[in-house]
ZADO-1210 file (C-alpha; in nm, 4 decimals, padded with zeros to 6 digits):
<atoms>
<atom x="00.0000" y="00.0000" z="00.0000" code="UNK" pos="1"/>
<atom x="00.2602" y="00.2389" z="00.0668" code="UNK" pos="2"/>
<atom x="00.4150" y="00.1657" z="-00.2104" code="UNK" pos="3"/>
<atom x="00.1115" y="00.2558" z="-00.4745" code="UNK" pos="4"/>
<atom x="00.0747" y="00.6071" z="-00.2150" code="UNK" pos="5"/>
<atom x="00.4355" y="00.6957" z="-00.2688" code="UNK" pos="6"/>
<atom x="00.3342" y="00.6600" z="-00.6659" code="UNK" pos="7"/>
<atom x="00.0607" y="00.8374" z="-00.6653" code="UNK" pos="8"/>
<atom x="00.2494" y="01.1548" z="-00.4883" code="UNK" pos="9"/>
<atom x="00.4785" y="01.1243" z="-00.7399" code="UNK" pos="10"/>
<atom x="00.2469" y="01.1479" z="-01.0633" code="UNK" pos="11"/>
<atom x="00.0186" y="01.3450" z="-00.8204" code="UNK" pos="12"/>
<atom x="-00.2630" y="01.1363" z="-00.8129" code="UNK" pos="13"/>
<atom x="-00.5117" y="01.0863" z="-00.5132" code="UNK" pos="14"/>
<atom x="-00.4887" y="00.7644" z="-00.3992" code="UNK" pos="15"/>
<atom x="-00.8085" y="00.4916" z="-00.4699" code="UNK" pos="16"/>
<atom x="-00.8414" y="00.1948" z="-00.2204" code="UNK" pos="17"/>
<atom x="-01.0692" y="00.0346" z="-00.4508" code="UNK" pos="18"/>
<atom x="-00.7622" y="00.0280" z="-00.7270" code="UNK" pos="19"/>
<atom x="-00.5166" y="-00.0760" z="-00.4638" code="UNK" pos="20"/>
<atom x="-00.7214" y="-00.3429" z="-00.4001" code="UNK" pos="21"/>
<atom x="-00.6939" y="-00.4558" z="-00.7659" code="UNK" pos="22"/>
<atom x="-00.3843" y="-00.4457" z="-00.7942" code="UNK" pos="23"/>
<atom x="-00.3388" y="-00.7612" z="-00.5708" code="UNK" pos="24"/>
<atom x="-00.4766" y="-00.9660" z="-00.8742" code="UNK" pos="25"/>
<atom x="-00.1805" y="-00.9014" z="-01.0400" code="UNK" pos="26"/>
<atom x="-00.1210" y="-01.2759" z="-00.9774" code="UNK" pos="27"/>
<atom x="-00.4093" y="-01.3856" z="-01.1064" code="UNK" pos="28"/>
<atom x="-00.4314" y="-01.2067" z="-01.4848" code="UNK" pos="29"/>
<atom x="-00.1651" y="-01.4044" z="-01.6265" code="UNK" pos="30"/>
<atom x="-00.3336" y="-01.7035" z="-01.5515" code="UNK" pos="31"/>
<atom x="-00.6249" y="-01.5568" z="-01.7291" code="UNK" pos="32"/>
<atom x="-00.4552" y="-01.4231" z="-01.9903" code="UNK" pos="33"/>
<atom x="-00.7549" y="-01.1290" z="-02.0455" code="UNK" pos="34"/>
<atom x="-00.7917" y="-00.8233" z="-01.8810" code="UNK" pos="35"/>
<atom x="-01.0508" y="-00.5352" z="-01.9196" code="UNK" pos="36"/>
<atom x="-01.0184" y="-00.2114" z="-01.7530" code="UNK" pos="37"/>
<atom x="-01.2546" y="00.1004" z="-01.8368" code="UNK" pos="38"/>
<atom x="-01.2702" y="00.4997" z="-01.6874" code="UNK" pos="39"/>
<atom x="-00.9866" y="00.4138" z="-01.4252" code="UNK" pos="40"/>
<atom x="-00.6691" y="00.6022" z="-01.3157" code="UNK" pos="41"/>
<atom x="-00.4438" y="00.5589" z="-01.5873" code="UNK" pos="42"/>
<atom x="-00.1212" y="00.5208" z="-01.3179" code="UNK" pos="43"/>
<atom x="-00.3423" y="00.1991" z="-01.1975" code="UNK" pos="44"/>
<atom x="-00.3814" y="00.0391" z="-01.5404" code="UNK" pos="45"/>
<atom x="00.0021" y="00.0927" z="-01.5896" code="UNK" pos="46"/>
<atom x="00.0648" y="-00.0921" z="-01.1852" code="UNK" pos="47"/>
<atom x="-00.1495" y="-00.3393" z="-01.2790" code="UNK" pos="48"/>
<atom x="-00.0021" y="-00.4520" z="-01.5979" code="UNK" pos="49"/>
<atom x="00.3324" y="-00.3992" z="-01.5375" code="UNK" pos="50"/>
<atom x="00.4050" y="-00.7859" z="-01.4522" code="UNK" pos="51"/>
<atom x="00.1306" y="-00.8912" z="-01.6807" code="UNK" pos="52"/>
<atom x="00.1950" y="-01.1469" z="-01.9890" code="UNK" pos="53"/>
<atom x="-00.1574" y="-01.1477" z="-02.1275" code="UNK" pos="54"/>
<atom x="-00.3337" y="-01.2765" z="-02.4075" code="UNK" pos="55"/>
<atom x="-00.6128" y="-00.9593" z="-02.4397" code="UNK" pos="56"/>
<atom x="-00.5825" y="-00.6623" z="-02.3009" code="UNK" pos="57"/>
<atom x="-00.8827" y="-00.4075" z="-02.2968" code="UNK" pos="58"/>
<atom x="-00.8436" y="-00.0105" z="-02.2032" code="UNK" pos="59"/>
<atom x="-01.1297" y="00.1967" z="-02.2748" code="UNK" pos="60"/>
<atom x="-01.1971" y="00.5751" z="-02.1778" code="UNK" pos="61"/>
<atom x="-00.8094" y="00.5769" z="-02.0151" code="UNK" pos="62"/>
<atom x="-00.5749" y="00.8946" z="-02.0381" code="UNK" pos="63"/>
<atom x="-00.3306" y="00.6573" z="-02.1092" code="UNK" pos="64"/>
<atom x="-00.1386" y="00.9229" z="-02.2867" code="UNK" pos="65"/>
<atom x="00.0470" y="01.0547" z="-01.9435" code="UNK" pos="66"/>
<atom x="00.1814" y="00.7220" z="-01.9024" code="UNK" pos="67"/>
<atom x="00.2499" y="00.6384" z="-02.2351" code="UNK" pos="68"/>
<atom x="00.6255" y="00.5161" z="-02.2131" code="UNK" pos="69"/>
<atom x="00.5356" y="00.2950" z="-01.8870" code="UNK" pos="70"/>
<atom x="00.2532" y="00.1444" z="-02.0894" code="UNK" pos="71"/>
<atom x="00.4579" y="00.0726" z="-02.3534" code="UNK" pos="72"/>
<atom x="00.6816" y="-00.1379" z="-02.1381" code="UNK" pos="73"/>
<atom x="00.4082" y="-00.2962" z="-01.9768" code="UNK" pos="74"/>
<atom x="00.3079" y="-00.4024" z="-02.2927" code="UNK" pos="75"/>
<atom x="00.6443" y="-00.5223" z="-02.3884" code="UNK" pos="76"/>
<atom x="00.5368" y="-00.7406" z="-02.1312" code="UNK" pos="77"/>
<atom x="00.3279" y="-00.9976" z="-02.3341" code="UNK" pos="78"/>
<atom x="00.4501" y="-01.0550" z="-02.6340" code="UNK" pos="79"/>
<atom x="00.2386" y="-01.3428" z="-02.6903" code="UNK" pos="80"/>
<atom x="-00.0980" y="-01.0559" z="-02.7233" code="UNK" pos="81"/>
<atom x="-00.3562" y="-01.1983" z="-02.9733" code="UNK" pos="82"/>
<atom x="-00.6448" y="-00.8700" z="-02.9029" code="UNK" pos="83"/>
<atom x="-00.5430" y="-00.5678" z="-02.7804" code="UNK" pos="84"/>
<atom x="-00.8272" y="-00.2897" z="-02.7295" code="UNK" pos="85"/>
<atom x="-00.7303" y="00.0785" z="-02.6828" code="UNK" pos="86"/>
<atom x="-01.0833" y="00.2772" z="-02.7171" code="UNK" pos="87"/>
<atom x="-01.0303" y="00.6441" z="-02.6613" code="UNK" pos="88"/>
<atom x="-00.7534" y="00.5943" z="-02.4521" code="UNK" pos="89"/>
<atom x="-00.6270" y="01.0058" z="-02.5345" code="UNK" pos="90"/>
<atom x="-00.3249" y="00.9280" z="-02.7813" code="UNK" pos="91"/>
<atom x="-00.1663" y="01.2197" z="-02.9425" code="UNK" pos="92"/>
<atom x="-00.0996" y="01.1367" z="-03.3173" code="UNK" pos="93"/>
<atom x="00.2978" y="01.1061" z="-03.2625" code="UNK" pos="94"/>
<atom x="00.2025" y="00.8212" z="-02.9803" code="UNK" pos="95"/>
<atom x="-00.0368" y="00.6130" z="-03.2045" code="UNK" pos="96"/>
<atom x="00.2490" y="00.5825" z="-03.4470" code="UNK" pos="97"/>
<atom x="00.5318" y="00.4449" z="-03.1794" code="UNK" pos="98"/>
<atom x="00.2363" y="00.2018" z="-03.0479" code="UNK" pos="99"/>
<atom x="00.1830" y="00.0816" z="-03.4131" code="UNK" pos="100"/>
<atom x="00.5348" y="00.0248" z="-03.4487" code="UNK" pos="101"/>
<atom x="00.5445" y="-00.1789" z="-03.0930" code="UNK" pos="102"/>
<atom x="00.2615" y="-00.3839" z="-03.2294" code="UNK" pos="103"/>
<atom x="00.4402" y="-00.4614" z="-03.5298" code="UNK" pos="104"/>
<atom x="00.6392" y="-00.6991" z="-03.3336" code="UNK" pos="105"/>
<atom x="00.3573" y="-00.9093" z="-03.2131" code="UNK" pos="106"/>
<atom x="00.3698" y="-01.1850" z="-03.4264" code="UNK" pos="107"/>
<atom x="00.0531" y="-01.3055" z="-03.3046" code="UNK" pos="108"/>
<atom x="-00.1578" y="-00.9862" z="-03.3310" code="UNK" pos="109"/>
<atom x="-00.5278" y="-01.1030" z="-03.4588" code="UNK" pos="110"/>
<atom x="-00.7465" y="-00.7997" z="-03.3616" code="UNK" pos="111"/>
<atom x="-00.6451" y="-00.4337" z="-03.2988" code="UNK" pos="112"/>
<atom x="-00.9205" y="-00.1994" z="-03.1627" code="UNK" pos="113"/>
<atom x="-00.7609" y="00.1736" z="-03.1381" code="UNK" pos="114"/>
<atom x="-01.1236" y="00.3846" z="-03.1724" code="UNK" pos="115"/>
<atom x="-01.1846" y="00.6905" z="-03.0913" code="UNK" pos="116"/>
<atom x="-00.8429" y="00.8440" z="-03.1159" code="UNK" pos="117"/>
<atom x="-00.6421" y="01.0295" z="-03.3498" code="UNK" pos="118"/>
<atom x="-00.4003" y="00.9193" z="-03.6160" code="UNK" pos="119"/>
<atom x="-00.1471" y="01.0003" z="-03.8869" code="UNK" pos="120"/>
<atom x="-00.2294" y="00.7663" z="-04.1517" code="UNK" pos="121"/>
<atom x="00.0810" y="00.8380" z="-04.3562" code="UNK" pos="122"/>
<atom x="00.3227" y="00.7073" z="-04.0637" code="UNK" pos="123"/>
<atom x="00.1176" y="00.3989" z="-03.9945" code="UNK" pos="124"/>
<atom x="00.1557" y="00.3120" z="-04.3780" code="UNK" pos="125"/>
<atom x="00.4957" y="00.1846" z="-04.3025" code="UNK" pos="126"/>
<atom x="00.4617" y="-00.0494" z="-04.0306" code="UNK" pos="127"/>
<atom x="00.3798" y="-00.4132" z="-04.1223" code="UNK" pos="128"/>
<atom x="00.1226" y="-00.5482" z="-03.8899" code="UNK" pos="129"/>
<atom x="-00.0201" y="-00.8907" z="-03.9301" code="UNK" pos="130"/>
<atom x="-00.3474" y="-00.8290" z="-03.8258" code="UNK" pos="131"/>
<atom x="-00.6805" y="-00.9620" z="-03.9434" code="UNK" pos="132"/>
<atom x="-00.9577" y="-00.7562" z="-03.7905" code="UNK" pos="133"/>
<atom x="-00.8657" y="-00.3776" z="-03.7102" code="UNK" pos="134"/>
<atom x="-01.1357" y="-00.1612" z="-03.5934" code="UNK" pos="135"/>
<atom x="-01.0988" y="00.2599" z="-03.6196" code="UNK" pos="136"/>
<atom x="-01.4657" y="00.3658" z="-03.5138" code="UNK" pos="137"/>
<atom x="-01.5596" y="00.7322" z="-03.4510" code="UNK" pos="138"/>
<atom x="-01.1389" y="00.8408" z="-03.5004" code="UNK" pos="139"/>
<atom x="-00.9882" y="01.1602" z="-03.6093" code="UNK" pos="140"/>
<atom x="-00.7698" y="01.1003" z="-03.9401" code="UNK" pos="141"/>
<atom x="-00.4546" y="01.3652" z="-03.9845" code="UNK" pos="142"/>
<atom x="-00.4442" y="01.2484" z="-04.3631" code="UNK" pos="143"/>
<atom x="-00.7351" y="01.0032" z="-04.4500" code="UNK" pos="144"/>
<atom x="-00.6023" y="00.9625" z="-04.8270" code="UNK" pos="145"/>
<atom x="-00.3457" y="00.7442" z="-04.6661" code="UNK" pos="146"/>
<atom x="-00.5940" y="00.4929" z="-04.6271" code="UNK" pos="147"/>
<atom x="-00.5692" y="00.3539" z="-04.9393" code="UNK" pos="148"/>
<atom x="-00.1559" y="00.2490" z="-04.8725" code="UNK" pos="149"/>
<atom x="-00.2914" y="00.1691" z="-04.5197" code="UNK" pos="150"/>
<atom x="-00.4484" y="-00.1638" z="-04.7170" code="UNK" pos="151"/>
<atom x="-00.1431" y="-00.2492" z="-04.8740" code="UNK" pos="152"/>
<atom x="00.0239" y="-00.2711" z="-04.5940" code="UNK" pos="153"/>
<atom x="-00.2281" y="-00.4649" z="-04.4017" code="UNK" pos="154"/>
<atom x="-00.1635" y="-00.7978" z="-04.6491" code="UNK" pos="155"/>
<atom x="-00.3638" y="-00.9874" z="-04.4104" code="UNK" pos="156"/>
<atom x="-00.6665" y="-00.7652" z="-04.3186" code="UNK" pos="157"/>
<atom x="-01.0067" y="-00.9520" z="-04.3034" code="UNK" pos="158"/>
<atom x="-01.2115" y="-00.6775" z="-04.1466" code="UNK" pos="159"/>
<atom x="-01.2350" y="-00.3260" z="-04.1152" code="UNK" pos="160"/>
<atom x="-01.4508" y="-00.1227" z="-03.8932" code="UNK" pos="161"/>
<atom x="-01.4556" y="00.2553" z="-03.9889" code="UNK" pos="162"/>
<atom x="-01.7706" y="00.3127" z="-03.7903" code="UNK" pos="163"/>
<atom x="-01.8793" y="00.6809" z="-03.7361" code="UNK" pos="164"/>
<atom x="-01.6509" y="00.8637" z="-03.9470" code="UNK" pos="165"/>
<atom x="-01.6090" y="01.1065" z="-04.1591" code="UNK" pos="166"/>
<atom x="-01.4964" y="00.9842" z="-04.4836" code="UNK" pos="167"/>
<atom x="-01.5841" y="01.2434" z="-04.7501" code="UNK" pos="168"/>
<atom x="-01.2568" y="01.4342" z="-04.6949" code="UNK" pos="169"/>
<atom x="-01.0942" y="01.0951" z="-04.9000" code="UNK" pos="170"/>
<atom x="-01.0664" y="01.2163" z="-05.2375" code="UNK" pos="171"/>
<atom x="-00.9216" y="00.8841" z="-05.3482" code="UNK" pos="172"/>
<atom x="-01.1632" y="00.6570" z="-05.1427" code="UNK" pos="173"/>
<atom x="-01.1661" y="00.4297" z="-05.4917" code="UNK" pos="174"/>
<atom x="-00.8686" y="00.3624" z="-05.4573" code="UNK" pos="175"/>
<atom x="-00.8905" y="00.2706" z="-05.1088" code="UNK" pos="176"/>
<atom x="-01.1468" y="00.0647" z="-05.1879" code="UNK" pos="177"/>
<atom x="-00.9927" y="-00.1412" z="-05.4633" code="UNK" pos="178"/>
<atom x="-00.6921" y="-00.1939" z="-05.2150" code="UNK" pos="179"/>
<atom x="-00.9131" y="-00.3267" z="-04.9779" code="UNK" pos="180"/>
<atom x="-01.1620" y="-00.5323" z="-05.1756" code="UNK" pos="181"/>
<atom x="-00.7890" y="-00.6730" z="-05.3371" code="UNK" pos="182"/>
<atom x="-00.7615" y="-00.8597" z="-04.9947" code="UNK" pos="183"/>
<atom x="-01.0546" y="-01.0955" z="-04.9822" code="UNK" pos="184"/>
<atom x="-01.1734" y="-01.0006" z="-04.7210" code="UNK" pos="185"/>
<atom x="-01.4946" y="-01.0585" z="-04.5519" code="UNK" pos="186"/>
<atom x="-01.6570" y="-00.7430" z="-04.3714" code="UNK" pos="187"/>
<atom x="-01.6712" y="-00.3677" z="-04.4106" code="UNK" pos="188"/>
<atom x="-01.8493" y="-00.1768" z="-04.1558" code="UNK" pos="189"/>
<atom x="-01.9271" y="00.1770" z="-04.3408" code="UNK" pos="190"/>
<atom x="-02.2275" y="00.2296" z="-04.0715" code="UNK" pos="191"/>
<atom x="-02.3083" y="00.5911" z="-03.9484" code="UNK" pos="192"/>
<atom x="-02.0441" y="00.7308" z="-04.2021" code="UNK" pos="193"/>
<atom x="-02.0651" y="01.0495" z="-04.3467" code="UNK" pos="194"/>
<atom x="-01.9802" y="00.9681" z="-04.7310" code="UNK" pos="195"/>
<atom x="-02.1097" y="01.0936" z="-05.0455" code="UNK" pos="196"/>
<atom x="-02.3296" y="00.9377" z="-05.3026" code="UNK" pos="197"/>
<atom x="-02.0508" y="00.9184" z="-05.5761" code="UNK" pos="198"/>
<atom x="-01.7864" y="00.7113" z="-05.2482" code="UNK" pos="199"/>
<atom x="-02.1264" y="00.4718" z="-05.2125" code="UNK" pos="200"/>
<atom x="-02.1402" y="00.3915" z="-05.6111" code="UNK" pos="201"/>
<atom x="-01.7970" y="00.3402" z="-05.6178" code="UNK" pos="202"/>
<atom x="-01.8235" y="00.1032" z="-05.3782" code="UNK" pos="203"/>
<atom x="-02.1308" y="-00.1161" z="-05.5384" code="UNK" pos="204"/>
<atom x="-01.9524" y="-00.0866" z="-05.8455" code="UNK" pos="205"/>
<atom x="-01.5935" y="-00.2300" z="-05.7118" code="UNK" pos="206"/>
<atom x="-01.8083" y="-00.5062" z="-05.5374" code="UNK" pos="207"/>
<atom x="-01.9539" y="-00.6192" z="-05.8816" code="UNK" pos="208"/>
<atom x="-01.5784" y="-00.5434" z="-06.0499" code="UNK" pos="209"/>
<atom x="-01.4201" y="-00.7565" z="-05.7984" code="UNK" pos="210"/>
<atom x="-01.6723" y="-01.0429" z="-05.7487" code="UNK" pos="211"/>
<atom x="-01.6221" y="-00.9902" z="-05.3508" code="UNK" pos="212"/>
<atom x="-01.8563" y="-01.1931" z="-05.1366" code="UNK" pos="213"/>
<atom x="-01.7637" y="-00.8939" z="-04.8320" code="UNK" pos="214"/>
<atom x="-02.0297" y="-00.8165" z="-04.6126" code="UNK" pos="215"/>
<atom x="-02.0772" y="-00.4512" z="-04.5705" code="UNK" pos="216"/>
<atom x="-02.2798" y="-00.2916" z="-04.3474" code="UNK" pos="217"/>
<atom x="-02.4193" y="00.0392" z="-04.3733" code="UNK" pos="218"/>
<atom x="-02.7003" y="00.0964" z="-04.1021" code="UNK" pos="219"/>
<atom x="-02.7638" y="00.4515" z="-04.0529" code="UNK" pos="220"/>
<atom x="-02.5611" y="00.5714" z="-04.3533" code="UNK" pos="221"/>
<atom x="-02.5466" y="00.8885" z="-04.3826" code="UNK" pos="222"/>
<atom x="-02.5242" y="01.0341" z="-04.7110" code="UNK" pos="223"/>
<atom x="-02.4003" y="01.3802" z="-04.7524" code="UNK" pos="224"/>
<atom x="-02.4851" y="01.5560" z="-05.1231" code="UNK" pos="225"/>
<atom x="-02.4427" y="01.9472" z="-05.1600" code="UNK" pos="226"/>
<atom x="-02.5446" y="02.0064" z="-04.8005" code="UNK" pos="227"/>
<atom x="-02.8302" y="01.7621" z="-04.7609" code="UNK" pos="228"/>
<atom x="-02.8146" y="01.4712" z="-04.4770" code="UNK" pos="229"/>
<atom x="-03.0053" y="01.1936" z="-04.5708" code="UNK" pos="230"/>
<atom x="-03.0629" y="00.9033" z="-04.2584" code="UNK" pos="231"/>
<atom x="-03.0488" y="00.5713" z="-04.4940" code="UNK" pos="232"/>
<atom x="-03.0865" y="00.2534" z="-04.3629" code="UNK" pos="233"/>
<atom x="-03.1286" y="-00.0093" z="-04.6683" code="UNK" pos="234"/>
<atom x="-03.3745" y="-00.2735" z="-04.5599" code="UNK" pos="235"/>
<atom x="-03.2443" y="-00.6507" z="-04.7079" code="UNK" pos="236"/>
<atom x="-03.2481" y="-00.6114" z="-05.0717" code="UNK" pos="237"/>
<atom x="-03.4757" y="-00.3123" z="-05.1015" code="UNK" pos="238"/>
<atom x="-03.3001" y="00.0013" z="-05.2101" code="UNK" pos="239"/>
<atom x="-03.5062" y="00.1997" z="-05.3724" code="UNK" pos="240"/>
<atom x="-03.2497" y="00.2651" z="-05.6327" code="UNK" pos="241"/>
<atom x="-03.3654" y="00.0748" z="-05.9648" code="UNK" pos="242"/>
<atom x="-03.0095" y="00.1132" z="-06.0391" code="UNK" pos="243"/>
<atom x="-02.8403" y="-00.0190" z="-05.7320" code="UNK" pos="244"/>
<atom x="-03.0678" y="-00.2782" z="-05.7312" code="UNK" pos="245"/>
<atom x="-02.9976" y="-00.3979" z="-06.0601" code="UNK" pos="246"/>
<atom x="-02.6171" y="-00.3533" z="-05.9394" code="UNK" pos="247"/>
<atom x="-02.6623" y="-00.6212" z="-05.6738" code="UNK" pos="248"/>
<atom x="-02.8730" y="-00.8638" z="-05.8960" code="UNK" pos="249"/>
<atom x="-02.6311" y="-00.8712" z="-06.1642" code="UNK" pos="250"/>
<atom x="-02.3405" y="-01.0019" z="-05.9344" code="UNK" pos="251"/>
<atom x="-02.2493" y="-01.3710" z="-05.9806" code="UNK" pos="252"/>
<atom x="-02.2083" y="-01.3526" z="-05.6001" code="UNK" pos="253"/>
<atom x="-02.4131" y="-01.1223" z="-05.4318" code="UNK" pos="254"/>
<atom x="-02.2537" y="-00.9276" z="-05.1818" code="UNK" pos="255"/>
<atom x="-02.4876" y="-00.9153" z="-04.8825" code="UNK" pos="256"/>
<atom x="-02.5152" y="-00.5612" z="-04.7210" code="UNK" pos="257"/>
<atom x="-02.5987" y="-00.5904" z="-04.3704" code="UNK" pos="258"/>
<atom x="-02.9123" y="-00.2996" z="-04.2224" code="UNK" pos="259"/>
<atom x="-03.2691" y="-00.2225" z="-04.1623" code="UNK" pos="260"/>
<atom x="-03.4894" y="00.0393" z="-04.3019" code="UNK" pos="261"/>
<atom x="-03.4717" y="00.2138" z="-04.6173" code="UNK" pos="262"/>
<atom x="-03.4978" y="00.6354" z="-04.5279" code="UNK" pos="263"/>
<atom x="-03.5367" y="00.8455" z="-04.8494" code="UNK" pos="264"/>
<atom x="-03.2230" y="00.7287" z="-05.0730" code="UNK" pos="265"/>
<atom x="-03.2403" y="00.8669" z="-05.3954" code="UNK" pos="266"/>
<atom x="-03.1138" y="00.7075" z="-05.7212" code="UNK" pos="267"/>
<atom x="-02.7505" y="00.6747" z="-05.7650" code="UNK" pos="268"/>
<atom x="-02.6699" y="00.7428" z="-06.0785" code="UNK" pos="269"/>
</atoms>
C-alpha cells in the first residue's frame, strides 16, 4: 500500500483503495490471460499490468497518454498478445504511431481496436502489422487519403470497422477501396459514415468489379450531397435505387449488405 501512495504523490494522483485493491490480482491475470479495464486512473492500469503477460488486453476511456512510455513497457510485457483494445484511450498522433510500431512486433496480433483516437495515416503506412480484424470507429484522421496504402500494408486484413466517421474528406476513397476489396476479405463496416453518393457507387460498383462476397454494413448511412443529410438505412435487398438494385442482382455472387430500413435514398446514378 505504501508503495502505490508513494506513486501516486509522485504522478500526483489521489490515492483509490478500490484500485489498490486490484492491484493484488496481479497474480491472477496471467493465468487468465484477459484483462478489461474502463474509466480508471491511468497510473493503476500501468501498476497493474506492469508484470502482466496477457493474451487480451482491454483499455477503454483511459488517459493513457500521461503514461504512455510505462505502458509501452508494460506491454512489452506480453509478447504473446492476440487482441489488444485501446478505445479512446487520449493518444496524441505522434504516440499512435510508436504504439503501431510496438505492435508490429507481435507476431501473433489477430485484432487491434484503437477507436476513438487520433491518427497520422501516412506514418502507420509503413509499419507491417499482421493483423486480421482492425477496428478505427468514430477516429480523427490527420491524412485520411493514406488509407488507401494503409491496405497495402495490411496484407492480411479480413475486417475493417470505420464506424462513425467522416470519410468524404478521401478524395481517393476508390482507390482505397480497390486496395481493400484486393484482400478478400470478408466485412466492411461503413455504418453511421458520413460519405457521399458518388464514395457509395464506387463502392457497389468495385463489389460487382471484384466479385467480392464482403459483407458490408451500412445501417444509418449517412449520405451527404451538396449540403443535404439523408438518414439511410437499406432494408435486405430493397433500395429503392432501380439502379443499385440492378447492381446487386447482376453479381455472380451477391454481396450481402448488412441494415434495416430504407430512409429516403435517392437514385444513384
Amino acid at each position: 500500500m505504501q508503495q502505490y501512495i508513494q506513486l501516486c504523490k509522485k504522478h500526483l494522483v489521489k490515492p483509490d483503495e478500490q484500485y489498490f485493491q486490484q492491484l493484488k490480482l496481479q497474480e491472477l491475470f496471467p493465468r487468465i490471460g484477459s484483462f478489461t479495464l474502463k474509466k480508471a486512473n491511468g497510473l493503476v492500469a500501468v501498476e497493474l499490468l506492469k508484470n502482466m503477460n496477457l493474451q487480451r488486453l482491454y483499455l477503454e476511456d483511459m488517459p493513457m497518454n500521461k503514461y504512455f512510455s510505462q505502458l509501452l513497457g508494460a506491454l512489452k510485457n506480453s509478447p504473446n498478445l492476440l487482441e489488444l483494445s485501446l478505445i479512446n484511450c487520449s493518444f496524441s498522433a505522434h504516440q499512435t504511431t510508436i504504439l503501431f510500431k510496438l505492435m508490429s512486433s507481435f507476431s501473433k496480433l489477430d485484432l487491434l481496436d484503437i477507436s476513438q483516437n487520433q491518427f497520422n495515416i501516412e506514418s502507420i503506412c509503413k509499419v507491417q502489422l499482421k493483423i486480421t480484424k482492425l477496428s478505427m470507429r468514430g477516429s480523427t484522421f490527420l491524412n485520411p487519403n493514406y488509407f488507401s496504402d494503409l491496405m497495402k500494408s495490411l496484407s492480411n486484413l479480413k475486417s475493417l470497422d470505420l464506424r462513425q466517421n467522416n470519410l468524404r474528406p478521401m478524395t481517393n476513397f476508390i482507390e482505397f477501396a480497390l486496395n481493400f476489396f484486393n484482400l478478400q476479405p470478408e466485412t466492411l463496416n461503413l455504418s453511421f459514415c458520413y460519405v457521399s453518393k458518388p464514395q457509395l457507387r464506387e463502392v457497389i460498383s468495385l463489389l460487382k468489379i471484384t466479385k467480392s462476397c464482403v459483407l458490408v454494413h451500412v445501417d444509418g448511412l449517412n449520405l451527404v450531397e451538396e449540403g443535404t443529410i439523408f438518414k439511410v438505412q437499406l432494408n435486405n435487398y430493397e433500395f429503392g435505387s432501380v439502379q443499385l438494385k440492378n447492381l446487386m442482382e447482376e453479381m455472380e455472387e451477391p454481396v450481402i449488405v448488412g441494415a434495416s430500413q430504407l430512409v429516403g435514398l435517392e437514385d444513384i446514378k
